[in-house]
C-alpha positions as CSV (number, residue, x, y, z in Angstrom):
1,X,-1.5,12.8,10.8
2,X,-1.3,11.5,7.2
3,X,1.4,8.8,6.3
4,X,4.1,8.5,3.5
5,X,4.5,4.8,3.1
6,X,7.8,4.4,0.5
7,X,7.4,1.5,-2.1
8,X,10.5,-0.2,-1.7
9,X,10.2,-1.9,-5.6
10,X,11.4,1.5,-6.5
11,X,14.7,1.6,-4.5
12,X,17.8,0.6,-5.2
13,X,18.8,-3.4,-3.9
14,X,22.1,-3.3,-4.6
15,X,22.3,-1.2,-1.3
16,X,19.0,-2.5,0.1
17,X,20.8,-2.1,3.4
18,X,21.4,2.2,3.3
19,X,17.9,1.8,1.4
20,X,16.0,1.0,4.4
21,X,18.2,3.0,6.9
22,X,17.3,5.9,4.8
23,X,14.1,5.0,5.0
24,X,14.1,4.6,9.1
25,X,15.8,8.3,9.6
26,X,13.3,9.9,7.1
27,X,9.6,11.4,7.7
28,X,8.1,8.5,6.2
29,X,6.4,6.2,8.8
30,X,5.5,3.0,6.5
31,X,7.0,1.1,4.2
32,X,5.2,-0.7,1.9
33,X,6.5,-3.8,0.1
34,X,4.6,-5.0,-3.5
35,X,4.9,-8.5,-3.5
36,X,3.9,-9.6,-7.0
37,X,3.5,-13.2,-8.1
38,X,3.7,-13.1,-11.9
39,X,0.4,-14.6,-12.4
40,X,-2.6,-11.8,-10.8
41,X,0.1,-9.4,-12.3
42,X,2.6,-10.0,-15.0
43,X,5.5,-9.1,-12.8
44,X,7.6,-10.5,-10.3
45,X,9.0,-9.2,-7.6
46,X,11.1,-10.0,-3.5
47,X,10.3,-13.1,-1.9
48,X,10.6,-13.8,1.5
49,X,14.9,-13.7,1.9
50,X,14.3,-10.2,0.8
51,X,11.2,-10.0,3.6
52,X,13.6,-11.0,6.1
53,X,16.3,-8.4,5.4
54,X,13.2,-6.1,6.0
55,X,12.0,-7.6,9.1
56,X,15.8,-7.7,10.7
57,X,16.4,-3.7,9.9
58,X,13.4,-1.7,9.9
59,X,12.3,0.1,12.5
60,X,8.8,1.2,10.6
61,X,5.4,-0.8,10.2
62,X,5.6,-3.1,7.4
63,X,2.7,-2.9,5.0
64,X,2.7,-5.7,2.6
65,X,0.5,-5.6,-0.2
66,X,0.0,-9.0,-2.0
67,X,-0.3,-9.0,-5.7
68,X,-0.8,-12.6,-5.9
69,X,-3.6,-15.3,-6.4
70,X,-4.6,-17.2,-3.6
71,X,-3.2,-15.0,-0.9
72,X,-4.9,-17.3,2.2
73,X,-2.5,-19.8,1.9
74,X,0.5,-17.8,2.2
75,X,-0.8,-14.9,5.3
76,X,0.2,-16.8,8.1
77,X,3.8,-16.8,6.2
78,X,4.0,-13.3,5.6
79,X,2.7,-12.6,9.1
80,X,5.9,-14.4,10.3
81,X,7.6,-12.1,8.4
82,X,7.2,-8.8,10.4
83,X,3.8,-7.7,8.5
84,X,1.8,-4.9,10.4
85,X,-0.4,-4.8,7.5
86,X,-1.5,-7.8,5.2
87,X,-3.1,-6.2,1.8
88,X,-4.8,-8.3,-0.3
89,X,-6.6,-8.1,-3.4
90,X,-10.1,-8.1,-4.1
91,X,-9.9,-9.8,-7.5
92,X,-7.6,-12.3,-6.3
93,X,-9.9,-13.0,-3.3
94,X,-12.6,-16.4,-3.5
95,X,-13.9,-15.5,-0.2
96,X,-12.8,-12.5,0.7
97,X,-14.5,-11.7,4.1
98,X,-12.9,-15.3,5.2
99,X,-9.5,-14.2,4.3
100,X,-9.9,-10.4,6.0
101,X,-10.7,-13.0,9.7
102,X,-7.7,-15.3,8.6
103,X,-5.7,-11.9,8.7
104,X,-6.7,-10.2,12.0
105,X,-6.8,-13.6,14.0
106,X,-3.2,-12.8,13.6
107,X,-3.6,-9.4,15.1
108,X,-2.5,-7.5,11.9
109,X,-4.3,-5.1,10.1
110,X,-6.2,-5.9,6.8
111,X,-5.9,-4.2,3.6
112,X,-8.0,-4.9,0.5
113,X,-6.5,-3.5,-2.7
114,X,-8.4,-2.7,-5.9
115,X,-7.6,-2.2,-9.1
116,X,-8.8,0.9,-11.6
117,X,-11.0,-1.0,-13.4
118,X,-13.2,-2.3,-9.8
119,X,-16.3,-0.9,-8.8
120,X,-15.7,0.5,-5.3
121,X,-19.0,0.1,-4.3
122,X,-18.8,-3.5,-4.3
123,X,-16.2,-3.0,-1.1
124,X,-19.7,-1.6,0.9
125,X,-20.6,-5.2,2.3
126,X,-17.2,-5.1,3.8
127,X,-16.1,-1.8,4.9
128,X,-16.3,-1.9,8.4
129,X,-14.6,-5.2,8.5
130,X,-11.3,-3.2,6.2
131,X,-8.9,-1.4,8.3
132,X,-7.4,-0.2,5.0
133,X,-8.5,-0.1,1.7
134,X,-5.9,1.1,-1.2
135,X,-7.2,2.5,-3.9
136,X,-4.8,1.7,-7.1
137,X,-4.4,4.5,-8.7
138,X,-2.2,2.9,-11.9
139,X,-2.8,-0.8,-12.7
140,X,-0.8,-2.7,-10.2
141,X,2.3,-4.7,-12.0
142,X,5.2,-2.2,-12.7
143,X,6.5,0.8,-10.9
144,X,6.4,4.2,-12.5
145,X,3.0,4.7,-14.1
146,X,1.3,7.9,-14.6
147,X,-1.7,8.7,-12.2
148,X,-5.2,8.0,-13.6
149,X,-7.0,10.9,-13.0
150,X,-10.3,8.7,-12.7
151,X,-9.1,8.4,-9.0
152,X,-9.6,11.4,-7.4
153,X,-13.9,10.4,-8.5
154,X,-13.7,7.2,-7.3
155,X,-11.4,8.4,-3.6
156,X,-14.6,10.7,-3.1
157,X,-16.5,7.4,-3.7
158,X,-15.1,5.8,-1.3
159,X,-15.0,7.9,1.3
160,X,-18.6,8.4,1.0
161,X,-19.0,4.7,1.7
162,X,-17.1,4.6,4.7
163,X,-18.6,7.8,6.5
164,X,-21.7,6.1,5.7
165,X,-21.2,3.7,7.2
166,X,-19.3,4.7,10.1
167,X,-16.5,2.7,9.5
168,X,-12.8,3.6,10.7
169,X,-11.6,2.2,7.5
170,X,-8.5,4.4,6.0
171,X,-7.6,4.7,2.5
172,X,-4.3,4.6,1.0
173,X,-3.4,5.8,-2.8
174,X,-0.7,3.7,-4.2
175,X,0.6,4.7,-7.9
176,X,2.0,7.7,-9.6
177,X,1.7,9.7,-6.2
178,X,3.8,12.8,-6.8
179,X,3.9,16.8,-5.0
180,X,1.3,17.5,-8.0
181,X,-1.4,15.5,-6.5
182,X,-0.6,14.8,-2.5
183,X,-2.3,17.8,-1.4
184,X,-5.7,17.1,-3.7
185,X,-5.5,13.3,-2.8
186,X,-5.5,14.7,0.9
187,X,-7.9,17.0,0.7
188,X,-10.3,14.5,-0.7
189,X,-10.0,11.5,1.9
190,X,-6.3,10.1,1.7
191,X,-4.6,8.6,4.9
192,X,-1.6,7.2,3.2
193,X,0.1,7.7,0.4
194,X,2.4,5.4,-1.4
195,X,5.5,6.9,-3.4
196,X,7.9,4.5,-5.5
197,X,9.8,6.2,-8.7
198,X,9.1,9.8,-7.2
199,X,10.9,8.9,-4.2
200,X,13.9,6.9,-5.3
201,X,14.6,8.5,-9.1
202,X,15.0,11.5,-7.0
203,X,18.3,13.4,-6.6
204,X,17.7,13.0,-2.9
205,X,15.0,10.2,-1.4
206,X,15.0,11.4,2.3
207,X,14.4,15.1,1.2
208,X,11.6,14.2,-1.0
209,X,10.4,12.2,1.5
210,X,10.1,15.0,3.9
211,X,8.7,17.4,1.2
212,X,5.7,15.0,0.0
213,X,5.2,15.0,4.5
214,X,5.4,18.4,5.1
215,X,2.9,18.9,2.1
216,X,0.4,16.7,3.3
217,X,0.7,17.4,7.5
């Protein structure tokens, strides 16, 4: 089964409340929450009061992607905070196999994010420690980019890689997802796909939702 993991930046907070509810009643089985620092991008977004309203009413896996430098001193943190799924950055990582143990000696799954512009062959000396890898298919910052067509080469890359090497690793496409590209980014070697603006600018959220699932299953 492939998964629809909502990005929550997109949705509405004034009703973060019916926002999430939504989300728990709809065919989507993530969610996935950007944190962003303001420094590794030049956004920022929740902290962890928001977190919490997360971890209180949702009754989906919680896949938090850290857009931040220095993510190894704040894991155990966001581990407290309901995380089923830790993502962190490859560019923002000084020791980046150390930080993927510091992650599953909390018995959540680790995620390693990387940007357009990254060689994803330099992910091979890790795959088969990676439970996830998401491939960013916009430059991570801001909500509501167009897709960059460059990723459906470097998706095929990567999931060369990991048959290679017989890894269980699964991928994840986070950025300009839309019906127009689910069903290629599927066919090619997508587990999970991330939806923000396409989701929540739509005239109904659950029903796209449920047409991005039924495209892809």
């Amino acid at each position: 089964m492939k998964i629809i993991a909502p990005s929550m930046l997109s949705c509405n907070f004034g009703k973060l409340e019916e926002e999430i509810e939504m989300v728990n009643k709809s065919d989507a089985d993530w969610f996935h929450l950007d944190i962003m620092d303001g420094v590794f991008v030049p956004n920022i977004t929740f902290g962890t009061p928001i977190l919490d309203v997360f971890k209180k009413y949702s009754e989906k896996h919680l896949d938090m992607h850290l857009m931040i430098v220095n993510p190894e001193n704040y894991v155990e943190k966001f581990a407290s905070l309901g995380a089923n799924t830790i993502t962190v950055h490859y560019e923002a990582c000084d020791n980046l196999k150390d930080t993927i143990k510091q992650i599953k000696k909390l018995n959540i799954k680790a995620g390693v994010a990387i940007n357009p512009d990254t060689d994803v062959s330099l992910l091979k000396e890790f795959i088969d420690q990676i439970d996830l890898v998401c491939l960013m298919s916009v430059f991570p910052g801001f909500s509501g980019q167009k897709f960059i067509n460059e990723t459906y080469k470097r998706l095929k890359s990567l999931k060369t890689i990991i048959s290679n090497s017989n890894a269980n690793t699964i991928i994840q496409i986070d950025g300009g997802v839309s019906l127009d590209n689910a069903k290629k980014l599927v066919s090619i070697g997508a587990d999970i796909l991330v939806a923000g603006s396409f989701v929540f600018k739509s005239e109904s959220p659950k029903k796209t939702i449920e047409k991005l699932y039924t495209a892809i299953n």
